[in-house]
C-alpha positions in Angstrom: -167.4 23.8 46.2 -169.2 22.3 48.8 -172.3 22.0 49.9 -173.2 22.7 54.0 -176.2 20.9 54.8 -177.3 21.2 58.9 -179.8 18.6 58.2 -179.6 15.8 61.7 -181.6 13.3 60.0 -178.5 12.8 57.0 -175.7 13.0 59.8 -177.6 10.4 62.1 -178.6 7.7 60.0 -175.4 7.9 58.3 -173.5 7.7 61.8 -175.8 5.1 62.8 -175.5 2.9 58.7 -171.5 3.1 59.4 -171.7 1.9 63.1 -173.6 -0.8 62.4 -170.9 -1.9 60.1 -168.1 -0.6 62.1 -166.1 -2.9 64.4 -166.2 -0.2 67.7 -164.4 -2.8 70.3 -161.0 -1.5 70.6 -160.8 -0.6 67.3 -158.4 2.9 67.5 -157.0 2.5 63.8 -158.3 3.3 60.2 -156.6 1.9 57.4 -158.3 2.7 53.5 -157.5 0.4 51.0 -158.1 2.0 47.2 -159.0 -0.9 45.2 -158.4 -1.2 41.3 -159.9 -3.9 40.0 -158.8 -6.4 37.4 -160.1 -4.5 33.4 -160.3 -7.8 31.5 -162.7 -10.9 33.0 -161.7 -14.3 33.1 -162.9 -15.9 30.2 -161.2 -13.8 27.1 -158.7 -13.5 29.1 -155.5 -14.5 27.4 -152.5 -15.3 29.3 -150.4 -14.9 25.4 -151.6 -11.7 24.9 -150.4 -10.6 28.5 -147.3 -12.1 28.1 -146.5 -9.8 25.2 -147.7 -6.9 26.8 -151.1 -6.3 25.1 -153.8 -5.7 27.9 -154.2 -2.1 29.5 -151.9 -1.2 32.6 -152.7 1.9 33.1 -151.3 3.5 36.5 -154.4 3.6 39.0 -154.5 7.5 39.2 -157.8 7.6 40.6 -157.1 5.3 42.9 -153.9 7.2 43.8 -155.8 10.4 44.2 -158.6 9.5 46.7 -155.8 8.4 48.8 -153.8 11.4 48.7 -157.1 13.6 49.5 -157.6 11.9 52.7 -153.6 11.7 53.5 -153.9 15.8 53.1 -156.2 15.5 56.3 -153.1 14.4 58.1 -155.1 12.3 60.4 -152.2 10.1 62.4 -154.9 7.4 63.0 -155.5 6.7 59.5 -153.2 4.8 56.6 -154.3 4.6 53.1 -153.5 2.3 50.8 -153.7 1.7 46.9 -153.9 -2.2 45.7 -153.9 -2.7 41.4 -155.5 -5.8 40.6 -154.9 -4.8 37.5 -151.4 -4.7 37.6 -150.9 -8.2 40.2 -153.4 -10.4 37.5 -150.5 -9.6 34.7 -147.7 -9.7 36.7 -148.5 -12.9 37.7 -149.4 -13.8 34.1 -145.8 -12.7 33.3 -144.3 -14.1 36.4 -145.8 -17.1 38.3 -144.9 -21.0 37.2 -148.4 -21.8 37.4 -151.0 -18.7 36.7 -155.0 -18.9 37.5 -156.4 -16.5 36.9 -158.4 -16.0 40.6 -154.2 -14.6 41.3 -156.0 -11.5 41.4 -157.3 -11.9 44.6 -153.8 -12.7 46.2 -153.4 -9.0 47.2 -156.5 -9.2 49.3 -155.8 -11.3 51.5 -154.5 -11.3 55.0 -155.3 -7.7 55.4 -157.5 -8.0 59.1 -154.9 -7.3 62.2 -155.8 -6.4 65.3 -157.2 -2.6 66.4 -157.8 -1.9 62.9 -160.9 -0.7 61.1 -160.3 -1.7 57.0 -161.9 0.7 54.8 -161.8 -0.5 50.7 -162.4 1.9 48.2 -163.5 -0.1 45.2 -163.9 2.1 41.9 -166.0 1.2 39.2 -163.9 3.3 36.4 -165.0 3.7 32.5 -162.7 1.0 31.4 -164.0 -1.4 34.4 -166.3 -4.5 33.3 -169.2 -5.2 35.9 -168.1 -8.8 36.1 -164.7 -8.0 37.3 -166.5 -5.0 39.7 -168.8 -7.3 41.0 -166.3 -10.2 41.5 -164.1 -7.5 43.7 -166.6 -6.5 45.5 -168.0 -9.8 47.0 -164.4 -11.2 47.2 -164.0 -7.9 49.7 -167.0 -8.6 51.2 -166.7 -12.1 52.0 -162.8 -12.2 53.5 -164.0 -8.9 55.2 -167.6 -9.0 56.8 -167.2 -6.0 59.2 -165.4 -4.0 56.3 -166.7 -0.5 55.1 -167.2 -0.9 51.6 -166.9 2.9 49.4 -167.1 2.8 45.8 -167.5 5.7 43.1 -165.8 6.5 39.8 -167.7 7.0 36.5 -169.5 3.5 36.1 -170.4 3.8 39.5 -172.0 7.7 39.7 -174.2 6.7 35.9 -175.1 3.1 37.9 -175.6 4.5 41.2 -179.2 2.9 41.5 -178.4 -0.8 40.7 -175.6 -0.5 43.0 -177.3 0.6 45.9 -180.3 -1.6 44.5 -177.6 -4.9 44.8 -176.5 -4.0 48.5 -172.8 -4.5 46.9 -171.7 -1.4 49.0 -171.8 0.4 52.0 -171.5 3.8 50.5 -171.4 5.3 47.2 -169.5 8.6 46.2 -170.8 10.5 43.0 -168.6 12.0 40.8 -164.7 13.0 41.7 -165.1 11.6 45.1 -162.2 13.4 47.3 -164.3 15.6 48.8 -166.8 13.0 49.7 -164.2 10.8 51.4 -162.2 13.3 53.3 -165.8 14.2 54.9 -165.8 9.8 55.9 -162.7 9.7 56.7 -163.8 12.1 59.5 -166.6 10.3 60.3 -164.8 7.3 60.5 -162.0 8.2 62.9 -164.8 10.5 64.7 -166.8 7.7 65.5 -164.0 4.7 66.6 -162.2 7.3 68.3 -164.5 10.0 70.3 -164.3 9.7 73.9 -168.5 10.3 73.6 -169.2 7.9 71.6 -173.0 8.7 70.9 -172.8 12.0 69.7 -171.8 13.2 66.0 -168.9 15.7 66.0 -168.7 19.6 65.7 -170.9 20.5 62.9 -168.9 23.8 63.1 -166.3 21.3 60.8 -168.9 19.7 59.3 -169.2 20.8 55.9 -171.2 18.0 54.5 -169.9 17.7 50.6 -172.9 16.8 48.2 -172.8 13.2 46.6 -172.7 10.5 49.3 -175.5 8.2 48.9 -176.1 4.9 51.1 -179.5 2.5 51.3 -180.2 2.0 54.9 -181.2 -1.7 56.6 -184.9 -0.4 56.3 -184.3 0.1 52.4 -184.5 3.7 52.7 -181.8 5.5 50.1 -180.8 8.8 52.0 -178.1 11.5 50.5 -176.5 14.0 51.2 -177.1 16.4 48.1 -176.0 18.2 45.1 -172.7 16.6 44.1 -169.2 18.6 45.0 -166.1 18.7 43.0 -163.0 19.7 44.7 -161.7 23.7 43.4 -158.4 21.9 43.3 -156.8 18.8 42.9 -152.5 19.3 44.5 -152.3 16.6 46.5 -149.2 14.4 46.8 -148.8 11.4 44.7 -144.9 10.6 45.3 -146.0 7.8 48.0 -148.3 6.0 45.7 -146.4 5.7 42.8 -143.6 3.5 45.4 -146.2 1.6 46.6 -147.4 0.8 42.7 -143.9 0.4 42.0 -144.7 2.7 39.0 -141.0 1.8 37.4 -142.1 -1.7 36.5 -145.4 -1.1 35.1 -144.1 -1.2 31.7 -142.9 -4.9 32.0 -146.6 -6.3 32.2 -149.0 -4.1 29.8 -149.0 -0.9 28.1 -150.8 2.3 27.9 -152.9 1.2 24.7 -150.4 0.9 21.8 -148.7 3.7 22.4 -146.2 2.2 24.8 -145.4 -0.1 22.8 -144.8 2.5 19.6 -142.9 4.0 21.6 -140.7 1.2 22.5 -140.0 0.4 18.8 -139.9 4.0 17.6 -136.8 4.8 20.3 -135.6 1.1 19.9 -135.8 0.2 23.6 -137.7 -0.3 26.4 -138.9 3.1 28.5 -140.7 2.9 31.5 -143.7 4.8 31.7 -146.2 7.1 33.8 -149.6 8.8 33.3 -149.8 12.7 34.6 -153.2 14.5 34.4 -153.0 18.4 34.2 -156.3 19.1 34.5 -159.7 17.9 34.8 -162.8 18.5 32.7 -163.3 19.5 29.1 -164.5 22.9 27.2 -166.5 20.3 25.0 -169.9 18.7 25.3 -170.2 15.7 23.3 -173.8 14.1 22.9 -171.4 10.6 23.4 -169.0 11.3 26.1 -169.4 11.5 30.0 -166.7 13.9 30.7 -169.0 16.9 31.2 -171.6 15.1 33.4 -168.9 13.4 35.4 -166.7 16.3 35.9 -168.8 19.3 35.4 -168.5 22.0 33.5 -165.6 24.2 32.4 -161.7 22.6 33.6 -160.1 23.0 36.4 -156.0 23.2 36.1 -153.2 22.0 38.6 -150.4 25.0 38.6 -147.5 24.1 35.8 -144.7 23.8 38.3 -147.0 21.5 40.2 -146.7 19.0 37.2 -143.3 19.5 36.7 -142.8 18.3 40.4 -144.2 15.2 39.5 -142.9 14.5 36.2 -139.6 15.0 38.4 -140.3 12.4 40.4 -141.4 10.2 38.0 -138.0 10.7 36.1 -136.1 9.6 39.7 -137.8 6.4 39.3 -136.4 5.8 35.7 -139.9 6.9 33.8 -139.0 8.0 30.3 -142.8 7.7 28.8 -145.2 10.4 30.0 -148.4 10.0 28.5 -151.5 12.4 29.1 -154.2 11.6 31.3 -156.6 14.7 30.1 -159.4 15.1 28.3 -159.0 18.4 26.8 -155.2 18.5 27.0 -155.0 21.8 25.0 -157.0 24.3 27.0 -155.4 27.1 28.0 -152.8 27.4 25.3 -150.4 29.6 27.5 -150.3 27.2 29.8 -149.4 24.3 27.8 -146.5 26.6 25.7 -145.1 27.5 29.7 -145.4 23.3 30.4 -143.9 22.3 27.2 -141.1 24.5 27.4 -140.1 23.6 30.7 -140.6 20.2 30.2 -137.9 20.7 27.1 -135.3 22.7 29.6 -135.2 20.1 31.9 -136.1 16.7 30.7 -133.8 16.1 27.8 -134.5 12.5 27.0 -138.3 12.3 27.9 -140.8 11.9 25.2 -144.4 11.9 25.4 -147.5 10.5 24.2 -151.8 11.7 24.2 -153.2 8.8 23.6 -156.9 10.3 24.8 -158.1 12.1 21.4 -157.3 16.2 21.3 -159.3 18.6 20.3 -157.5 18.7 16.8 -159.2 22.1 16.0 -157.2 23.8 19.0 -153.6 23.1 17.6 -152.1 26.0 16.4 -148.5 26.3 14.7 -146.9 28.0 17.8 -148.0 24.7 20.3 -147.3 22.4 17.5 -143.5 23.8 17.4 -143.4 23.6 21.4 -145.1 19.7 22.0 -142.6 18.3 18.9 -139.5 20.0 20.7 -140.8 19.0 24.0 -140.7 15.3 23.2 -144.3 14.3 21.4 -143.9 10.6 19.5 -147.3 9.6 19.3 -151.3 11.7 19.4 -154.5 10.8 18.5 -157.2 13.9 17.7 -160.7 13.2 18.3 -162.8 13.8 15.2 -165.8 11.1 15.5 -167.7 11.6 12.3 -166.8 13.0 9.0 -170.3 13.8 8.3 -171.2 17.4 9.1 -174.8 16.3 9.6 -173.5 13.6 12.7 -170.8 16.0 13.9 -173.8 19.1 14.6 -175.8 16.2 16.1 -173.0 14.4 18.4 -172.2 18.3 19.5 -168.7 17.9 18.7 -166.5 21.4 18.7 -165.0 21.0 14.8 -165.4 21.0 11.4 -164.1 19.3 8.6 -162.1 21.7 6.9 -160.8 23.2 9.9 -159.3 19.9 10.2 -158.0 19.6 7.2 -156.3 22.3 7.9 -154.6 21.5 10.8 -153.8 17.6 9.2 -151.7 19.7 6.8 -150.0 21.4 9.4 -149.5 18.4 11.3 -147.6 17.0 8.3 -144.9 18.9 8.6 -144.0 17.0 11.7 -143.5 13.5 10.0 -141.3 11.9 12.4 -144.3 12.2 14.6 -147.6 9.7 14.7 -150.2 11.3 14.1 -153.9 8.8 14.4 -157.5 10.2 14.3 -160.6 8.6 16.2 -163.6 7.4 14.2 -166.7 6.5 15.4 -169.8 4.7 13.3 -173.0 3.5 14.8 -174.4 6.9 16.4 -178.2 6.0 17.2 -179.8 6.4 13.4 -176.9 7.0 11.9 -177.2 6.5 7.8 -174.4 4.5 6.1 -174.1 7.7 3.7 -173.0 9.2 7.2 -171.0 6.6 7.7 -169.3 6.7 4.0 -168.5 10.2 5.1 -166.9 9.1 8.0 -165.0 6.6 6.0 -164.1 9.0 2.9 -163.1 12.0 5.4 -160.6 9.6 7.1 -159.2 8.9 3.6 -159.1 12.6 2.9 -157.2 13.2 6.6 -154.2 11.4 5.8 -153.5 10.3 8.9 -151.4 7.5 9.7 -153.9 5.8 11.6 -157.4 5.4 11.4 -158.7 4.4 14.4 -162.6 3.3 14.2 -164.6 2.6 17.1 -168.2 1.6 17.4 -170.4 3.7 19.2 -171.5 2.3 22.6 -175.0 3.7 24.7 -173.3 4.8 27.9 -175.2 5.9 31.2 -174.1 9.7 31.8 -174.1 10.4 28.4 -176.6 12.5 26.1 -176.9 9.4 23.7 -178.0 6.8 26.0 -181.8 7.9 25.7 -181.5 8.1 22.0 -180.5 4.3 22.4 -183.2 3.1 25.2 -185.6 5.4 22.5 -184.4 2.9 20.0 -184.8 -0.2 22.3 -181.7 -1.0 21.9 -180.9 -4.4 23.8 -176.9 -2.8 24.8 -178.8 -0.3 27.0 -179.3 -3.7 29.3 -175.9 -5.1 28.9 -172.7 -4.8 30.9 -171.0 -7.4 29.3 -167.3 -7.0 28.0 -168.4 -7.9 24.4 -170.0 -4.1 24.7 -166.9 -2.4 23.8 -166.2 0.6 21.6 -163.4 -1.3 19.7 -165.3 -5.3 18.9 -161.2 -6.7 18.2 -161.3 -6.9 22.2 -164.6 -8.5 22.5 -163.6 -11.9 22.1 -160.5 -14.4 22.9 -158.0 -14.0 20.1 -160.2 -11.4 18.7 -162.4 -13.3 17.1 -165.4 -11.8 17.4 -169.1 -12.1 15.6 -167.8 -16.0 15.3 -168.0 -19.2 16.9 -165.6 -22.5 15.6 -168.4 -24.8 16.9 -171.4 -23.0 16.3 -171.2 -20.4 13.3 -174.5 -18.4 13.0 -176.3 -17.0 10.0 -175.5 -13.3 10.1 -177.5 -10.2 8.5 -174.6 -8.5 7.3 -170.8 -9.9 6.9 -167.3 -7.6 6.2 -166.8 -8.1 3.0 -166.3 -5.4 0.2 -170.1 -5.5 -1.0 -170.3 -3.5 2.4 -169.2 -0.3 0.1 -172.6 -1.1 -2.0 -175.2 -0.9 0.8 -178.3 1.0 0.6 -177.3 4.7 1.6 -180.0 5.2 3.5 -180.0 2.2 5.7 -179.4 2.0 9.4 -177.9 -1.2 11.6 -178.4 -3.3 14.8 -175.2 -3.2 17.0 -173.7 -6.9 15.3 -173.8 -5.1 11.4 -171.8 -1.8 13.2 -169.3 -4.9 14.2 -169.3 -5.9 10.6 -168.9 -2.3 9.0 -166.3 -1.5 11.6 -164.2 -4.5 10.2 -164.5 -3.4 7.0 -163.9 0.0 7.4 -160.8 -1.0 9.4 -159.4 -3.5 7.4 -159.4 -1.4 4.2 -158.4 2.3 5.2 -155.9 1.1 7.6 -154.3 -2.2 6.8 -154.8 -2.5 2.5 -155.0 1.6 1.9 -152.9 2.9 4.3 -151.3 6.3 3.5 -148.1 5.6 4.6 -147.4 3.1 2.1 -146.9 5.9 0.0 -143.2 6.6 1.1 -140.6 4.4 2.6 -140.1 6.9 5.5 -143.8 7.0 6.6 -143.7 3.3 6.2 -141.0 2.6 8.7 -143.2 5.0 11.0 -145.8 2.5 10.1 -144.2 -0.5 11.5 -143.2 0.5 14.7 -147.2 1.4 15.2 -148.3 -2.0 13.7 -145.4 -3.9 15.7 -147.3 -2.0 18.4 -150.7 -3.0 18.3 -149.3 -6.7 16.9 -148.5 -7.1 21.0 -152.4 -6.6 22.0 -153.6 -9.4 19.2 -150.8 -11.7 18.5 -153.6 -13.7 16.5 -154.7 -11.4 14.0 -153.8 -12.0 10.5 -154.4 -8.8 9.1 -151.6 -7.0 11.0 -149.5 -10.0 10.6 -149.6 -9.5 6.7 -149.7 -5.7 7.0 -146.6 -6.4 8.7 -145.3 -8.9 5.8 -146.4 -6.0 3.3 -144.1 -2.9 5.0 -140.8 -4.4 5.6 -141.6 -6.0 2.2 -142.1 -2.3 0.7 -138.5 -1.0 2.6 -136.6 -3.9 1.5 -136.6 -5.8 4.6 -137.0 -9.2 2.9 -136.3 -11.4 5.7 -138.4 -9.8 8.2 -141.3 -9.8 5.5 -140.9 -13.6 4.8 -141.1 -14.1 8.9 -144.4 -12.4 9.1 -146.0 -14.5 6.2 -144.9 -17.2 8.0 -146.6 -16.1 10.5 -150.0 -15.5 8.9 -150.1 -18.5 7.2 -149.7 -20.0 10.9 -152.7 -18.1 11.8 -154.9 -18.5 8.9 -154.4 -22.7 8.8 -154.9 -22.4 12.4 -158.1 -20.3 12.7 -161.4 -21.3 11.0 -162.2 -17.2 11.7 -159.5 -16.1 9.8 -160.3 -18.6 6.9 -163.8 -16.7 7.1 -162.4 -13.7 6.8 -159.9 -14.2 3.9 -163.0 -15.7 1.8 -164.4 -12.1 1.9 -160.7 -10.1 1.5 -158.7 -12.2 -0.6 -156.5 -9.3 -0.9 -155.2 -10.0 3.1 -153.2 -13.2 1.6 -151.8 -10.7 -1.1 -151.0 -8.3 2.0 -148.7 -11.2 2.8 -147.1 -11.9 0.1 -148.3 -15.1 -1.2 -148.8 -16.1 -5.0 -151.0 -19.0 -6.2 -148.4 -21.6 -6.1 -148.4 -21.1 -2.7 -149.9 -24.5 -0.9 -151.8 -22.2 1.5 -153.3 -20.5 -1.3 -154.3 -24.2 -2.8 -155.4 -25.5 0.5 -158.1 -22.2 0.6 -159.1 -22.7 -2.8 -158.4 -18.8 -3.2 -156.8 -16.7 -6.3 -154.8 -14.2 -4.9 -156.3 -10.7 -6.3 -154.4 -8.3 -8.6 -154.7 -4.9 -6.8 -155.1 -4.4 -2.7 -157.9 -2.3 -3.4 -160.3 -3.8 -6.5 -160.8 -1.0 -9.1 -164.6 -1.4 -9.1 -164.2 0.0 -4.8 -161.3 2.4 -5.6 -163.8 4.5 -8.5 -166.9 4.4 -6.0 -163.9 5.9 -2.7 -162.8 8.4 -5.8 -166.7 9.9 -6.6 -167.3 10.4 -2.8 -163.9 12.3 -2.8 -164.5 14.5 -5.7 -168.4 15.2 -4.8 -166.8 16.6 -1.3 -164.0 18.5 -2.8 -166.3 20.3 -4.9 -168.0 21.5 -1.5 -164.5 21.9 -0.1 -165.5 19.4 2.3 -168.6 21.7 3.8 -171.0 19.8 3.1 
């Protein structure tokens, strides 16, 4: 909806903030630039990793869609425009003889031609670091002085006051944006184009959207009100996805891991696309921004609207489709009618929902229609395996429920099926965390994936954490991340090879013996979330339990292998499975290759002093000269049996609640 606001003093000082930006001599032409800015900064950037493939390269459907909004005005003095920095930094990576990083700014430049007015629409997503924001935005504003600069997007409606604070911008859009945009857009061509000149246009079509705020030259913030979402969100994204060239997006990154499963679970490369079907989510999570971002309840496009542009997206060679929701379920008629038309007509596409389900929603029915419609690869969102957190954190589940549908989601086993995990909740115990850990166990999934919780503006949480004092609720850094193996170059995080600090708490397996009722700073959460990882997903993974869910296994550690080429643990995971299916040669190549790693990193060296059992992952003995050189004994068992009773007790004191606890 929007919101009509007949208030002169907004319309004039916001006519008079963009004129005094504005070039008005001669200028007849509008051109809007949607800017995506570079996701990793330049310093753990690493040009290996992005030659395998292993950064984010996620289409720029926001980007995509703010054009598109103002294209529906059908204004023929305005073009619009959508520039991935993203996408140029590792193509270049890929592609140029002799790669800096500053490539990035390469699209950029030349842009200024005569008669034309730019317009860049800079947005400050979730996944955006400030650095790289920041660095965007003064680039902009320093080849383009007489530029409008518009930025919104999730970062940018939670950090709305710094930004305006920082005089970064022109003008900033809260929230979904489109309707905010089509409204300056107006403006824009109203003002360069008017034969008046000095008078604002017919307030008659002047519904004034809520959510445009600017900071005038006398420091005054004016707005325009109560943010607008758009009803509906059909606008055409065919001429976006040529200008992206969405067909080679595959070639330089991936959409997380699953790309690459999927490229080793079908055993060649498929291009790939991202399609959202609706925005918004039924939940309300204490941690997530979803609800304050998009508002309440969803909003859904029509089914043959989707199918139009999956369609399109299949002209251009995609094969990939993953899903760009966050609650991809709702509205289980409507998914059944998508699936099966998506199973009529696209015979070889498969696809992927890489953003957590609610796991609670799948019934048997929509199971049956996403396996026969071409699901690979999902993640469900479960968070905590402690009832206590999960009441707290407001998530819609509970644990046997789950363990209800992880049954039923067994009987697909050609499909992946991973479950997110999150420790570090603001007071959280490590008994809540060992429920966490234990319920994960009891899941059978084939992938654990933990994450450490992170105080994000726009969410519930964030004053738990500023309550706390905790000193992430004043960093913007990209070391505060929800997954720490992408805090640092090579990985390597909580470490330094020339300055190694003294740490409270270190992975190890003593970590299972902690005081139950302890809680942690944010660099212990690092240290727990190694050890949690390391053991349930990497020494005690359930697949190794069959030689069928093991292959599975491979194709998803092959995966995630391409987004840290350095790690040692996957490496001899690796080693470990083709190992268990008989595939000696491979597993000899991949204890090569940790050995490589571990003489080669002093971190990894670290590391094996507190799991041992990682060199027996790999495959060594003790005659092995590595082994020598560490001064290690390789352990007996993957899992020592002193660990393996204390994981049993937890089990057996929760399956005598039948997990109700």
């Amino acid at each position: 909806m929007t919101t009509k606001i007949y208030h002169p003093p907004f319309t004039e000082k916001l006519n008079k903030h963009i004129s005094s930006r504005i070039n008005n001599n001669n200028t007849r032409y509008i051109k809007f630039y949607a800017v995506n800015p570079p996701l990793v900064p330049e310093k753990p950037f690493d040009i290996e990793v992005a030659k395998k493939g292993g950064y984010y390269n996620f289409p720029p459907t926001g980007s995509m869609y703010l054009c598109a909004s103002i294209d529906s005005l059908m204004i023929k003095n305005i073009k619009t425009e959508v520039i991935d920095l993203n996408n140029t930094v590792l193509k270049l990576a890929n592609e140029a003889d002799n790669f800096e990083y500053k490539m990035w700014q390469l699209p950029l430049n030349g842009l200024s031609k005569n008669n034309l007015q730019l317009v860049f629409l800079v947005g400050y997503m979730f996944g955006t670091t400030k650095e790289c924001y920041v660095s965007t935005v003064k680039y902009i504003r320093k080849e383009y002085p007489n530029a409008v600069i518009i930025t919104g997007g999730v970062q940018a409606t939670f950090d709305k006051d710094e930004i305006l604070d920082s005089h970064l911008v022109d003008i900033l859009c809260l929230n979904e944006g489109e309707l905010q945009l089509q409204y300056l857009a107006k403006v824009l061509n109203y003002l360069l184009n008017s034969p008046k000149g000095d008078s604002f246009f017919d307030p008659d079509n002047c519904s004034i959207p809520g959510g445009i705020y600017f900071r005038t030259n006398n420091n005054e913030i004016i707005n325009s009100g109560e943010t607008s979402q758009p009803l509906d969100f059909e606008w055409e994204l065919s001429k976006y996805y040529d200008q992206i060239e969405i067909q080679n997006y595959y070639k330089y990154g991936g959409l997380g891991a699953f790309s690459k499963f999927v490229e080793s679970y079908a055993g060649k490369v498929l291009p790939y696309g991202a399609v959202l079907t609706k925005r918004g989510c039924r939940a309300h999570c204490a941690f997530c921004t979803v609800r304050s971002f998009n508002g309440k309840g969803l909003r859904l496009r029509t089914v043959e609207s989707v199918i139009k542009e999956i369609r399109y997206l299949y002209s251009k060679g995609i094969r990939h489709i993953d899903w760009l929701d966050d609650d991809l379920l709702f509205n289980e008629s409507f998914n059944i009618e998508l699936f099966e038309k998506i199973k009529k007509e696209f015979k070889d596409l498969v696809w992927t929902a890489s953003n957590g389900l609610i796991g609670v929603a799948i019934t048997p029915k929509l199971m049956q229609a996403m396996s026969d419609s071409g699901l690979v690869a999902f993640k469900i969102g479960v968070e905590s395996g402690s009832s206590e957190v999960i009441r707290d954190i407001r998530k819609p589940t509970t644990l046997w429920k789950l363990l209800e549908k992880a049954k039923l989601i067994r009987n697909y086993p050609h499909i992946f099926f991973s479950a997110n995990f999150i420790i570090g909740f603001p007071g959280e115990t490590f008994s809540q965390m060992m429920d966490t850990f234990s319920f994960a166990r009891k899941l059978q999934c084939d992938w654990a994936s933990y994450y450490v919780c992170q105080p994000l503006k726009g969410t519930d949480l964030y004053s738990s954490f500023q309550h706390l004092m905790d000193p992430r609720t004043k960093d913007e850094s990209y070391s505060k991340t929800i997954n720490p193996g992408r805090s640092a170059a090579r990985g390597e995080f909580a470490y330094s090879e020339n300055q190694e600090t003294a740490k409270e708490l270190q992975a190890g397996w003593e970590i299972f013996e902690l005081d139950s009722s302890r809680t942690f700073n944010a660099n212990e959460h690092n240290e727990i979330w190694f050890t949690f990882n390391l053991v349930a997903n990497f020494l005690d993974n359930p697949c190794y339990s069959s030689e069928t869910k093991t292959r599975k296994l491979i194709h998803w550690l092959l995966a995630i292998h391409s987004g840290y080429p350095f790690d040692a643990s996957m490496t001899s995971a690796l080693a470990y499975a083709y190992s268990f299916i008989g595939d000696i040669d491979k597993a000899e190549k991949y204890k090569k290759k940790a050995e490589e790693i571990i003489r080669d990193s002093k971190y990894w060296q670290m590391r094996i002093r507190s799991f041992p059992q990682i060199l027996k992952l790999a495959g060594f003995n003790n005659q092995d000269e590595l082994i020598k050189y560490l001064g290690l004994k390789i352990p007996s068992k993957l899992v020592p049996d002193k660990y393996q009773n204390i994981f049993d007790k937890i089990n057996a004191r929760r399956e005598a609640k039948l997990w109700k606890d």
